[in-house]
N, CA, C and O of each residue as an XYZ file, in Angstrom:
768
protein
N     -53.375    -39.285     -5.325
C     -52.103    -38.684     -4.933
C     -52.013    -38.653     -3.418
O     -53.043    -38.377     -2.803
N     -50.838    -38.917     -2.713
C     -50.605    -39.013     -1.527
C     -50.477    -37.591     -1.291
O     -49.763    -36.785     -1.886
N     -51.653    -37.323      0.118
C     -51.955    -35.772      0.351
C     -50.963    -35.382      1.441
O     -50.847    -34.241      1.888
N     -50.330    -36.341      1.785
C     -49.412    -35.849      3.018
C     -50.077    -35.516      3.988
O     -49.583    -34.586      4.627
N     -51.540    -36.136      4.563
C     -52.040    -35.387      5.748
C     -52.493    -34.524      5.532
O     -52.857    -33.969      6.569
N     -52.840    -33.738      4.263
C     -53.212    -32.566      3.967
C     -54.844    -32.744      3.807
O     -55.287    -33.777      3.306
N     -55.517    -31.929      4.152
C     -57.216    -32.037      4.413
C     -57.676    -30.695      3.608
O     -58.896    -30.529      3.588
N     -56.992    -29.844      3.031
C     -57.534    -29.305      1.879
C     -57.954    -29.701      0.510
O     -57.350    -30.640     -0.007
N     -58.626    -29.287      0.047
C     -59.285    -30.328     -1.163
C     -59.472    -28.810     -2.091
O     -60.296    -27.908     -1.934
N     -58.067    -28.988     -3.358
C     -58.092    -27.915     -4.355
C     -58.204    -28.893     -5.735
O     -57.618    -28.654     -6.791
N     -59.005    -29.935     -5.507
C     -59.296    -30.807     -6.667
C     -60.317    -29.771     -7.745
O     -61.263    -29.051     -7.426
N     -59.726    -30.015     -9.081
C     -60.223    -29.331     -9.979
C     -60.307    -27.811    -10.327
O     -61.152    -27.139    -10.918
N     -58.855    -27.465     -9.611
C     -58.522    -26.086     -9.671
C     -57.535    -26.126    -10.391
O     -57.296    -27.217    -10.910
N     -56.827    -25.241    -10.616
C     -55.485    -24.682    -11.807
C     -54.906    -23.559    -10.715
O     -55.479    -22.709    -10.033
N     -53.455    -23.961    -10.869
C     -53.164    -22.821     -9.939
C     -51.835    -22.639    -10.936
O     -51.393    -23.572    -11.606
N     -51.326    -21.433    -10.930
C     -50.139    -20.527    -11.191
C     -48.623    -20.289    -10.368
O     -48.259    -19.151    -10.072
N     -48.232    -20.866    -10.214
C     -46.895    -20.398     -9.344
C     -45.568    -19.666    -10.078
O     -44.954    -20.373    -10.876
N     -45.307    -18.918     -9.958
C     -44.595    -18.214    -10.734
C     -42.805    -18.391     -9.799
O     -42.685    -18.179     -8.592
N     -42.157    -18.621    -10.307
C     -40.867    -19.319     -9.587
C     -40.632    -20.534     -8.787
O     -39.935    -20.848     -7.823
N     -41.634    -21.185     -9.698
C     -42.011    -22.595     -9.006
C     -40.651    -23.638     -9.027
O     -40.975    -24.753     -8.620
N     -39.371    -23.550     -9.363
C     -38.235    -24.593     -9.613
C     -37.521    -24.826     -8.154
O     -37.073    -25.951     -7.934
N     -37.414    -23.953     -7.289
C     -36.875    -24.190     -5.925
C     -37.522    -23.020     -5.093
O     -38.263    -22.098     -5.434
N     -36.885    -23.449     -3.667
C     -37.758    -22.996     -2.254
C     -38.886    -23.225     -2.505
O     -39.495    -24.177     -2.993
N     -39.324    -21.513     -1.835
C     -40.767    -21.548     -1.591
C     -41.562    -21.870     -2.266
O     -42.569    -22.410     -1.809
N     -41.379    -21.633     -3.731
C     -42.139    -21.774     -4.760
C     -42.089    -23.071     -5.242
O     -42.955    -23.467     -6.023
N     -41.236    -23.737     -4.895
C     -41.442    -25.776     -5.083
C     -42.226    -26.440     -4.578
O     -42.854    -27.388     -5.049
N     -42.261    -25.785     -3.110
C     -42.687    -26.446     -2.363
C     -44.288    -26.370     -1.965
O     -44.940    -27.196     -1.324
N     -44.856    -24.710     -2.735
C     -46.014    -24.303     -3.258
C     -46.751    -25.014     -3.825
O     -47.853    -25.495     -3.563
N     -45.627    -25.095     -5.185
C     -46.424    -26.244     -6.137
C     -47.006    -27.282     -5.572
O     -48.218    -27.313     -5.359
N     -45.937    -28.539     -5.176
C     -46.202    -29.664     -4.535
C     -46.910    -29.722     -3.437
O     -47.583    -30.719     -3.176
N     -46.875    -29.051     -2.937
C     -47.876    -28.899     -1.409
C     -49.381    -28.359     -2.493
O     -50.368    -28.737     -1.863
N     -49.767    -27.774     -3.590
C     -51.016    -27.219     -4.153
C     -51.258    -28.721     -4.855
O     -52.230    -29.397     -4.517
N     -50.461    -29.112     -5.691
C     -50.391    -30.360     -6.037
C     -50.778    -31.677     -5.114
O     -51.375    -32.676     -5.515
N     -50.260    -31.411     -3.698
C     -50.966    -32.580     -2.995
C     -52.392    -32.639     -2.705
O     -53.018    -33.698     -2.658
N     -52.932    -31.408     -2.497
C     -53.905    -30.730     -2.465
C     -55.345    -31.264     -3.078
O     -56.458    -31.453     -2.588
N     -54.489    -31.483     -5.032
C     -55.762    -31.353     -5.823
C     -55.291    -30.671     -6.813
O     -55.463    -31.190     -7.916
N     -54.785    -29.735     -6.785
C     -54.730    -28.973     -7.973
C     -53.852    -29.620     -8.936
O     -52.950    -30.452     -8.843
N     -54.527    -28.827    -10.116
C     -53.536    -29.016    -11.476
C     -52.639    -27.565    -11.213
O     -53.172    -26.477    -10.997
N     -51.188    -27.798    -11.281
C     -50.010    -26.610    -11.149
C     -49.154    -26.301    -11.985
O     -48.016    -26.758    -11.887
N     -49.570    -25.310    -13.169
C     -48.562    -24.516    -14.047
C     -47.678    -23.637    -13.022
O     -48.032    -22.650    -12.377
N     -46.161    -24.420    -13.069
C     -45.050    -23.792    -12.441
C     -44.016    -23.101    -13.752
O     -43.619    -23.351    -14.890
N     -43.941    -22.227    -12.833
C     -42.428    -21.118    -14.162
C     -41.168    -20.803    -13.389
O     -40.828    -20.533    -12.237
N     -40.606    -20.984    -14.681
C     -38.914    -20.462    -14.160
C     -38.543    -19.542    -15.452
O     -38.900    -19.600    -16.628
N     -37.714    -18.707    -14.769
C     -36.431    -18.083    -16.044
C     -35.594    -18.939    -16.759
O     -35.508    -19.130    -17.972
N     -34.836    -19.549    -15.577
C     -33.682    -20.141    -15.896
C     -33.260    -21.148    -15.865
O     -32.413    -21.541    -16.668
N     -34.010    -22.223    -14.397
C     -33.919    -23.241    -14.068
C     -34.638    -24.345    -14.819
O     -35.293    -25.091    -14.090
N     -34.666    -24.683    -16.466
C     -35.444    -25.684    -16.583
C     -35.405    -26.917    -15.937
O     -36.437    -27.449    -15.528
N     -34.190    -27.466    -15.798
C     -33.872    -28.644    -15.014
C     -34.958    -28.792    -13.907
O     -36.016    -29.418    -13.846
N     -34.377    -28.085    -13.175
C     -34.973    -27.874    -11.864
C     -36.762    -27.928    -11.645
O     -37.290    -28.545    -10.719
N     -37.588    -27.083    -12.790
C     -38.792    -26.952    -12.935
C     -38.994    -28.384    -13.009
O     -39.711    -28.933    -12.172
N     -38.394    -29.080    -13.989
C     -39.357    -30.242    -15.102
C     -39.017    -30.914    -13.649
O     -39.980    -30.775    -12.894
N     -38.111    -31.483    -13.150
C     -37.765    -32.137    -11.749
C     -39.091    -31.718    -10.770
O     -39.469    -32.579     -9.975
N     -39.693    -30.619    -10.802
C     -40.925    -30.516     -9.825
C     -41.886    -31.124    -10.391
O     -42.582    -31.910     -9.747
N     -42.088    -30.885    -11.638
C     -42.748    -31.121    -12.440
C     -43.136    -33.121    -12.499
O     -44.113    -33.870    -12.477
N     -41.937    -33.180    -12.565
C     -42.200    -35.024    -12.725
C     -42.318    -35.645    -11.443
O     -42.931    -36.703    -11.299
N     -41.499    -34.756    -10.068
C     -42.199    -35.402     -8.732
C     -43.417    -35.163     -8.544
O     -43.992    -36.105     -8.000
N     -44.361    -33.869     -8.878
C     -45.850    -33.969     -8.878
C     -46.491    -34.872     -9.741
O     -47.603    -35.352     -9.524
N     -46.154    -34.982    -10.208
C     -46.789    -36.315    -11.593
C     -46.351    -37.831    -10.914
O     -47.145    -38.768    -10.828
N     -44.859    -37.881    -10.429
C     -44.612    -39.486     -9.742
C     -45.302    -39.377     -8.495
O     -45.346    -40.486     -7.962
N     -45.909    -38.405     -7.753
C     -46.982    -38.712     -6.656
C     -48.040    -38.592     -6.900
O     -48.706    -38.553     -5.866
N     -49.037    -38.438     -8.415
C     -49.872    -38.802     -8.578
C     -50.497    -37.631     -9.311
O     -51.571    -37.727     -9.905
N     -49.594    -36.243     -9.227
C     -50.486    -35.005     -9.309
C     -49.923    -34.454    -11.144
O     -49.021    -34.979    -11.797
N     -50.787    -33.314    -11.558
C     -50.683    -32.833    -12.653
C     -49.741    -31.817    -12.616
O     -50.050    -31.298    -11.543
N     -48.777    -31.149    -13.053
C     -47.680    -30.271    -13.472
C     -47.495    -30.037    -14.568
O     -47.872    -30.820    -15.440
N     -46.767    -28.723    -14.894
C     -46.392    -28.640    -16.126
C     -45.466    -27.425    -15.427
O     -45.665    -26.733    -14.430
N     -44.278    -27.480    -16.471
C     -43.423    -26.661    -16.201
C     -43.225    -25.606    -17.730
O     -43.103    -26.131    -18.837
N     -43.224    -24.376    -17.566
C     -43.113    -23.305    -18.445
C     -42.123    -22.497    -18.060
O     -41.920    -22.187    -16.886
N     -41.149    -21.939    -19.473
C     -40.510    -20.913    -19.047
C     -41.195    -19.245    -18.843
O     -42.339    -18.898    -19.138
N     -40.572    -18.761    -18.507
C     -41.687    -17.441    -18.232
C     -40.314    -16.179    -17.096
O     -40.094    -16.280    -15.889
N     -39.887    -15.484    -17.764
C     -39.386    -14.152    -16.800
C     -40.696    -13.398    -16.853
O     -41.360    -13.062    -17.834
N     -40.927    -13.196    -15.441
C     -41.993    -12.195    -14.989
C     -41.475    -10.682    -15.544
O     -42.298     -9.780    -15.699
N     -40.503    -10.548    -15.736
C     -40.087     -9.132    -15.958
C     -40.291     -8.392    -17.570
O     -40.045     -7.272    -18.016
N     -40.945     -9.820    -18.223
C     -41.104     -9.574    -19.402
C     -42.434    -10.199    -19.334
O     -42.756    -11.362    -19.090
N     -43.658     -8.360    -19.814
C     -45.326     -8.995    -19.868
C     -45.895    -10.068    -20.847
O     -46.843    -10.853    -20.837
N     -44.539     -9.634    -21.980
C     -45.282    -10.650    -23.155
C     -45.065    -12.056    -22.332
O     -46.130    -12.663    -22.228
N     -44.016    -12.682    -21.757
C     -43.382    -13.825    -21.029
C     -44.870    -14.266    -19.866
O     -45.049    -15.458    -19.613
N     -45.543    -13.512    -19.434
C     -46.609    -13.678    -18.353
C     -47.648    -13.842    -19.333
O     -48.358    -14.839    -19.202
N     -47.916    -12.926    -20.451
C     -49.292    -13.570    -20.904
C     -49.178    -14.560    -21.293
O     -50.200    -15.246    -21.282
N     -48.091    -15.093    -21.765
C     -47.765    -16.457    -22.473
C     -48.247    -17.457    -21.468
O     -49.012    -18.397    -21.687
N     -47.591    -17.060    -20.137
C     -47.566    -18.429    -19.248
C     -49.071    -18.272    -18.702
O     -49.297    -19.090    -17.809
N     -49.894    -17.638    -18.930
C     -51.456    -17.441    -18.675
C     -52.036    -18.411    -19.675
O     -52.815    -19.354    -19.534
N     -51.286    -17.783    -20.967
C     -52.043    -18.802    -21.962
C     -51.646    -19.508    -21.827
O     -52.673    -20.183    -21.759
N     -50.730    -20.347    -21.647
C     -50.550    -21.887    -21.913
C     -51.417    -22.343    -20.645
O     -52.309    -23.149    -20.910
N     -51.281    -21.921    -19.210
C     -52.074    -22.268    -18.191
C     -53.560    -22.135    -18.650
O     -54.097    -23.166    -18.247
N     -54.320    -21.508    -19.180
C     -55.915    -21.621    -19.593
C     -55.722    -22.434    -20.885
O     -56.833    -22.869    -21.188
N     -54.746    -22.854    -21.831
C     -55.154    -23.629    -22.959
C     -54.767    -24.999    -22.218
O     -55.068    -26.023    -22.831
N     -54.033    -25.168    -20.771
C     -53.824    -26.591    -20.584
C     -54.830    -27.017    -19.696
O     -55.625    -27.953    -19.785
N     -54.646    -26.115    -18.770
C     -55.768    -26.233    -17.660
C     -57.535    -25.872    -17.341
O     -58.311    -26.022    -16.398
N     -57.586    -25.350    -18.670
C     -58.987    -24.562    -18.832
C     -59.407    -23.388    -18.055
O     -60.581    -23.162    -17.761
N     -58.357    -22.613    -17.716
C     -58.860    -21.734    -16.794
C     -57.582    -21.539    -15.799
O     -56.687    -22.383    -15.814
N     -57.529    -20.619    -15.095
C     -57.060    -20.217    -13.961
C     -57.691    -20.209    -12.409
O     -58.871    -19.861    -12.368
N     -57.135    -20.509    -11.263
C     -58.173    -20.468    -10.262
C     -56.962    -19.498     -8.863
O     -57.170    -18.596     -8.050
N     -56.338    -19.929     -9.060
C     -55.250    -19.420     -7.894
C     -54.146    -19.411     -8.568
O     -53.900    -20.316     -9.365
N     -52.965    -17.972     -8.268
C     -52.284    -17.291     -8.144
C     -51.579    -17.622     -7.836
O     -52.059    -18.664     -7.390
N     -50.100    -17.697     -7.510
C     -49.459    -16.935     -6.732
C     -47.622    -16.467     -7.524
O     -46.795    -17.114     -8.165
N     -47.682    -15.261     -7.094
C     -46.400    -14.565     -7.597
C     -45.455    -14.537     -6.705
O     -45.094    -13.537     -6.085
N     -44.908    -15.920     -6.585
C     -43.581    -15.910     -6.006
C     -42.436    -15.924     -6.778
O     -41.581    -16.584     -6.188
N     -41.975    -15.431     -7.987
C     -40.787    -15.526     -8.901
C     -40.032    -14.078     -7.460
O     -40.639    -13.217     -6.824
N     -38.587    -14.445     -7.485
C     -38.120    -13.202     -6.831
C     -36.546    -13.360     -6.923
O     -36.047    -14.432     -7.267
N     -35.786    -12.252     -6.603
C     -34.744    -12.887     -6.590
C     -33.953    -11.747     -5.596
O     -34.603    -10.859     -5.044
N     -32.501    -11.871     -5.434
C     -32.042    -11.591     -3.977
C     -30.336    -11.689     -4.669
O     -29.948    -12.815     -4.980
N     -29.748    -10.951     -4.800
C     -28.165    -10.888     -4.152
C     -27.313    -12.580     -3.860
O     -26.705    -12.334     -2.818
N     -27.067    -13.680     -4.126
C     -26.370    -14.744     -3.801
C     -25.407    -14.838     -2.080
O     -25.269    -15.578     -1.105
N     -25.012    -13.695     -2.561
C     -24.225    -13.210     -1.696
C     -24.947    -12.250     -0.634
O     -25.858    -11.611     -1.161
N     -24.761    -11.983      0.766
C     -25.314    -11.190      1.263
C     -24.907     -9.854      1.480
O     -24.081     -9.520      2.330
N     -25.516     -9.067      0.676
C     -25.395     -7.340      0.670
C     -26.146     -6.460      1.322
O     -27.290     -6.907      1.400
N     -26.031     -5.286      1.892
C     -26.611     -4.630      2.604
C     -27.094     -3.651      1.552
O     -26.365     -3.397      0.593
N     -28.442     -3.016      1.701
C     -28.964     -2.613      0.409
C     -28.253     -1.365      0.069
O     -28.076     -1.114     -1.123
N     -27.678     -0.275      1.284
C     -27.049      0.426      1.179
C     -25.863      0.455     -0.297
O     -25.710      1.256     -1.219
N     -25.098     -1.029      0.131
C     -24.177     -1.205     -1.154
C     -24.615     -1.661     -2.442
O     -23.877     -1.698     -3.426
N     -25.871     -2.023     -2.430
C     -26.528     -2.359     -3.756
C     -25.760     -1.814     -5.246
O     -26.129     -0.727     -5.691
N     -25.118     -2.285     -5.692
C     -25.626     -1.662     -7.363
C     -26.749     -1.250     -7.573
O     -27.768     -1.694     -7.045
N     -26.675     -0.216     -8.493
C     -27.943      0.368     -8.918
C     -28.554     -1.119    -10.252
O     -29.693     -1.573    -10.362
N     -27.444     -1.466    -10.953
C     -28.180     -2.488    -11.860
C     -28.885     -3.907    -10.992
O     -29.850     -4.658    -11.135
N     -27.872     -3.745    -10.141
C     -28.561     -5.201     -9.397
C     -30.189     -4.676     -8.306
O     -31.078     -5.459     -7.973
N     -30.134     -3.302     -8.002
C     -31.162     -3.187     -7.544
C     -32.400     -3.093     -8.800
O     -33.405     -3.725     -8.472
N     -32.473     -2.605     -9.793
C     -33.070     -3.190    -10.616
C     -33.610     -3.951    -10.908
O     -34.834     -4.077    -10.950
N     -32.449     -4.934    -11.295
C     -33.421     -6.494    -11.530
C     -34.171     -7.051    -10.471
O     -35.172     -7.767    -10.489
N     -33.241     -6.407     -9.186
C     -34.575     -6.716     -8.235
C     -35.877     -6.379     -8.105
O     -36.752     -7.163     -7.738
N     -36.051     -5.165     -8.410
C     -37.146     -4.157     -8.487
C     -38.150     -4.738     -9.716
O     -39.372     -4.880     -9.662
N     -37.333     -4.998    -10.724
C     -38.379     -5.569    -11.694
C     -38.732     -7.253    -11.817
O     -39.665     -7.641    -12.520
N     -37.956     -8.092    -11.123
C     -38.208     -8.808    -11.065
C     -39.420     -9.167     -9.605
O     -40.567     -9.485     -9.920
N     -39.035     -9.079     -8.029
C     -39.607     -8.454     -7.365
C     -41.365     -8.082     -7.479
O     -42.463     -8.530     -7.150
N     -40.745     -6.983     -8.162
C     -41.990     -5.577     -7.435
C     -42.905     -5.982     -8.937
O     -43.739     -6.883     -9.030
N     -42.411     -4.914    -10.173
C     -42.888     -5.362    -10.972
C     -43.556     -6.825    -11.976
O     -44.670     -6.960    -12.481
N     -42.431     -7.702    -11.979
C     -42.778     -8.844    -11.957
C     -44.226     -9.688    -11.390
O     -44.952    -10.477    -11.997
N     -44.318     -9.067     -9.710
C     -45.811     -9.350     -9.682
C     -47.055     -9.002     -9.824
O     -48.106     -9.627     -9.968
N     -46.592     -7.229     -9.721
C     -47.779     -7.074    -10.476
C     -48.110     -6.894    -11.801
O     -48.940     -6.064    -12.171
N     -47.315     -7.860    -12.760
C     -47.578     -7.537    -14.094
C     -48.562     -8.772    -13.939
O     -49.644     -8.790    -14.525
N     -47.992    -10.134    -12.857
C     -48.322    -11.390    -12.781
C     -50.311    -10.954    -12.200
O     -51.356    -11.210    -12.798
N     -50.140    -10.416    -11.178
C     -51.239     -9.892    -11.222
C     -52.431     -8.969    -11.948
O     -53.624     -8.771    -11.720
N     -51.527     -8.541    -12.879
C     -52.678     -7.785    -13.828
C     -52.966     -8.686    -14.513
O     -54.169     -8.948    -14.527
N     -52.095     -9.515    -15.330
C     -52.645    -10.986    -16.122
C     -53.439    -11.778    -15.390
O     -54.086    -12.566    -16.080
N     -53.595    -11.838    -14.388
C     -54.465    -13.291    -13.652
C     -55.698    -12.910    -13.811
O     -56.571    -13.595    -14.344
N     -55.909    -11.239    -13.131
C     -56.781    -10.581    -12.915
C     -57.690    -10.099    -14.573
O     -58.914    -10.133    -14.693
N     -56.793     -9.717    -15.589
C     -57.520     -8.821    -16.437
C     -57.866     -9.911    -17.420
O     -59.008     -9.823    -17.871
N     -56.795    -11.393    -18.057
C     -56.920    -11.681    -19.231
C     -57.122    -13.158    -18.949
O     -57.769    -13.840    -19.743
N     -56.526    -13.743    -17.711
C     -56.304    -15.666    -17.332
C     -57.530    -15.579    -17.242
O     -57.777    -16.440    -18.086
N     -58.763    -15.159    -16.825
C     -60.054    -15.681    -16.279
C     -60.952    -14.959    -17.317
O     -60.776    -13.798    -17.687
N     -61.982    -15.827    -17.760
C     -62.804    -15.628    -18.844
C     -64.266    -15.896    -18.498
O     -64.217    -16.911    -17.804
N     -65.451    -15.548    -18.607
C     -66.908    -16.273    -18.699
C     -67.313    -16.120    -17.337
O     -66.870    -15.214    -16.631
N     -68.167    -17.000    -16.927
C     -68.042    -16.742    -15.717
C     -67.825    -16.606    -14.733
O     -68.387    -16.059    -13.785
N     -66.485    -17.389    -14.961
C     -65.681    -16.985    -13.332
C     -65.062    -15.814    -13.292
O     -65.001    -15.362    -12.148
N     -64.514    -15.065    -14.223
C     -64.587    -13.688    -14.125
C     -65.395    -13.194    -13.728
O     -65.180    -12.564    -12.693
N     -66.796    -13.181    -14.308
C     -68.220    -12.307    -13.570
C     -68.709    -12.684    -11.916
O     -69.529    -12.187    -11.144
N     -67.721    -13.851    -11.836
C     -68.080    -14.165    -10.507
C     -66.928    -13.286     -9.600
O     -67.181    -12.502     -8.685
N     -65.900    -13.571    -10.010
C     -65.005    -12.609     -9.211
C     -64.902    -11.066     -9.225
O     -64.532    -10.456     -8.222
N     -65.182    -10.544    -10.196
C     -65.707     -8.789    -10.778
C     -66.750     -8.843     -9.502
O     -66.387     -8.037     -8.645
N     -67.835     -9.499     -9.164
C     -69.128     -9.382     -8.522
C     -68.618     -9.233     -6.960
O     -69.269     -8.455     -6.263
N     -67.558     -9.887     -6.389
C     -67.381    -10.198     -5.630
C     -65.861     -9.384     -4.623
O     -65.096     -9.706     -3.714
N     -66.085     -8.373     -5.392
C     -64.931     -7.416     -4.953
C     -65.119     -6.161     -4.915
O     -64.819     -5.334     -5.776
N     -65.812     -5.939     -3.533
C     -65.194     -6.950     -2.691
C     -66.619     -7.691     -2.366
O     -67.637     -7.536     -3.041
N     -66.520     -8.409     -1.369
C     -66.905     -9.541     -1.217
C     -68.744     -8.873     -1.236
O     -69.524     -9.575     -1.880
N     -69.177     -7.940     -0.740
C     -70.211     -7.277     -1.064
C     -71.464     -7.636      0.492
O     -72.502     -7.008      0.699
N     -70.864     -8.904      1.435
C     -71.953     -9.117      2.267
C     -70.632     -9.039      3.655
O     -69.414     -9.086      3.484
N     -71.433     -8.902      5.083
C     -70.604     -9.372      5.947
C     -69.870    -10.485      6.477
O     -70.510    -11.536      6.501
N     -68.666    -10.529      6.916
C     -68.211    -12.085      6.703
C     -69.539    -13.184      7.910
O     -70.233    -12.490      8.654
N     -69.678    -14.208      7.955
C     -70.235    -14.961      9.001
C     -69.661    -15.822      9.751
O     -68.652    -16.268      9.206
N     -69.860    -16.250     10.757
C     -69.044    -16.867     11.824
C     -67.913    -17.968     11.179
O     -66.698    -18.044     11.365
N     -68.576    -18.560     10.574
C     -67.822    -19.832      9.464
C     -66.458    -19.100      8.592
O     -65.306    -19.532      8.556
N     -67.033    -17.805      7.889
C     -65.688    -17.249      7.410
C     -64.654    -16.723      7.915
O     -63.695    -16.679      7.145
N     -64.374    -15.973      9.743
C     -63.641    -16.669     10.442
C     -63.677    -17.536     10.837
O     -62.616    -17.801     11.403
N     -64.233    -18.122     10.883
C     -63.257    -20.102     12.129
C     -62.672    -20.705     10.643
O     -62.327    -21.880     10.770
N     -62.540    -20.336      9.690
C     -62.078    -21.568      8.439
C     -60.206    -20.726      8.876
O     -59.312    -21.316      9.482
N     -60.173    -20.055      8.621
C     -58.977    -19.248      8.923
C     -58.012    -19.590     10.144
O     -56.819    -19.886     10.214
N     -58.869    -19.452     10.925
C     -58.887    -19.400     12.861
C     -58.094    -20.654     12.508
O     -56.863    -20.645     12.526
N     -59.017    -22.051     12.090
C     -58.298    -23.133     12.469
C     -57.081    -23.594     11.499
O     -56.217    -24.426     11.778
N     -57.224    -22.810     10.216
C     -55.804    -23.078      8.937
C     -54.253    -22.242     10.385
O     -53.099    -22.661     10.476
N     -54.821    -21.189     11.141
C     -53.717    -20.680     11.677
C     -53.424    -21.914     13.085
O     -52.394    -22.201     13.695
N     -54.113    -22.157     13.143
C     -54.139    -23.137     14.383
C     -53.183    -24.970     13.588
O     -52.427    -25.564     14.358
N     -53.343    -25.395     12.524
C     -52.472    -26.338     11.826
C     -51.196    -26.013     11.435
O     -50.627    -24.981     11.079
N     -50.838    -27.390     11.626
C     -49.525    -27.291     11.174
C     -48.951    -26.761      9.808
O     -47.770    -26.696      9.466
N     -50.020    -26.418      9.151
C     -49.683    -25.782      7.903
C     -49.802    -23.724      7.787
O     -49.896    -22.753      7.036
N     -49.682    -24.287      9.441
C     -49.543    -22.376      9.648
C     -48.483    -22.524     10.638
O     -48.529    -21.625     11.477
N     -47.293    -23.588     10.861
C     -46.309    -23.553     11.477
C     -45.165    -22.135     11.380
O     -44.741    -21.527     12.362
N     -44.974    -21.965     10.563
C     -44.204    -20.992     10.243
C     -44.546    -19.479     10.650
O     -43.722    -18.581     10.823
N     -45.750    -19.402     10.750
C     -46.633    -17.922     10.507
C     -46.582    -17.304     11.915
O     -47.620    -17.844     12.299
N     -46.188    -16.602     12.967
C     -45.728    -15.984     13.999
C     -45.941    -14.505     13.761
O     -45.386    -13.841     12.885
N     -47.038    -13.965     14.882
C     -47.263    -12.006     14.942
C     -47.729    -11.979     13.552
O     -46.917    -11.399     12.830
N     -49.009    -12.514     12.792
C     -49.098    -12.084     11.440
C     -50.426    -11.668     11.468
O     -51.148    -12.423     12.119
N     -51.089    -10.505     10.866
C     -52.635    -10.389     11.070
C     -52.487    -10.764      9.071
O     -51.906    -10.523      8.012
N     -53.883    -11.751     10.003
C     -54.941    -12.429      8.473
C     -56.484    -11.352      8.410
O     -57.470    -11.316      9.146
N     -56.236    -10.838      7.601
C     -57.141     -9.867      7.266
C     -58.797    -10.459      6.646
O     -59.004    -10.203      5.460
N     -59.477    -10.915      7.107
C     -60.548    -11.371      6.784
C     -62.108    -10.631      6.752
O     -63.047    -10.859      7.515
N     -62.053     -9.786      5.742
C     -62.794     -8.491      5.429
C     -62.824     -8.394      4.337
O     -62.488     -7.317      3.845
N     -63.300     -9.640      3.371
C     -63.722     -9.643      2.392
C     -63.446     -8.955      0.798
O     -64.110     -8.986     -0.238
N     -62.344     -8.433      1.105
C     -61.674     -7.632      0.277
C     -61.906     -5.809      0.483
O     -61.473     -4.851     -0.158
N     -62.975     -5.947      1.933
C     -63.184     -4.657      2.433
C     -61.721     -3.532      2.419
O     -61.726     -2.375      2.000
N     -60.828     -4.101      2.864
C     -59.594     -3.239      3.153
C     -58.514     -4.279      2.786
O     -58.503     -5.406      3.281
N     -57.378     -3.725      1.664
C     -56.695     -4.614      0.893
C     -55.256     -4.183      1.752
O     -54.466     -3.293      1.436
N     -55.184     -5.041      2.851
C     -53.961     -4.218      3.496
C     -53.779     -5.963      4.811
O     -54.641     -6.835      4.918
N     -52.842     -5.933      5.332
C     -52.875     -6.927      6.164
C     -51.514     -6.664      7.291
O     -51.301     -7.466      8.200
């Protein structure tokens, strides 16, 4: 698969993207996908749109699969766990980007209370339901016992575990990232 210049190597991982059909979360995929990884992407609504990520990671060489899945519904997340560990054998990386936002631009002040809602559960709840599944039920054997062991990380970081960081912020694949502290403390303090 054409890596795009990309010098990360997530070959033989499984990753999760949760609102994987447009923006950020497309571009997640395919950028994890150039990578290496195999990428179970989800949508609510957009199937079109998914299977379309779905078949450009596959026409550049990479593995996809597209699932429906509302985060706002847990049974909908364990599902998309299971199908991700019955396709991919496992889970390895995360990420809960399903979200959603107003079309129109509103000031939260004027919010509906229903539309703040679905934000809230789609949003807030939504990820951490996405996160209790990754965490409690996607990972099985020993990579669970490896990650249980390792949280937090249990030793001090060493010179190598900053500079890997140092220089991801220093690439162009930290273009975007401006005034941001990367918290590299081992899961010492879960805050950033």
């Amino acid at each position: 698969m054409d890596t795009g210049g990309l010098t990360i190597d997530l070959t033989g991982r499984v990753a999760v993207v949760t609102g994987g059909s447009r923006g950020i979360g497309r571009a997640t995929a395919e950028w994890l996908a150039r990578a290496g990884a195999r990428v179970v992407l989800s949508y609510r609504a957009r199937a079109a749109e998914a299977e379309a990520v779905a078949a450009t990671i596959a026409a550049a060489g990479g593995q996809a699969r597209a699932v429906a899945a509302d985060v706002r519904d847990p049974a909908a997340v364990v599902a998309l766990f299971d199908t991700a560990v019955a396709w991919g054998g496992g889970v390895d990386i995360v990420v809960a980007n399903a979200g959603v936002w107003p079309a129109e631009p509103m000031p939260l002040a004027s919010m509906p209370a229903d539309q703040w809602r679905i934000t809230l559960d789609t949003n807030l709840v939504g990820a951490l339901q996405t996160a209790q599944e990754a965490t409690a039920d996607a990972l099985a054997g020993e990579a669970r016992r490896a990650i249980e062991a390792s949280i937090p990380l249990g030793r001090v970081a060493t010179a190598e575990d900053v500079a890997g960081p140092i220089v991801f912020l220093c690439s162009p694949l930290a273009r975007h990232i401006t005034g941001a502290v990367l918290s590299v403390n081992g899961g010492g303090v879960l805050c950033g």
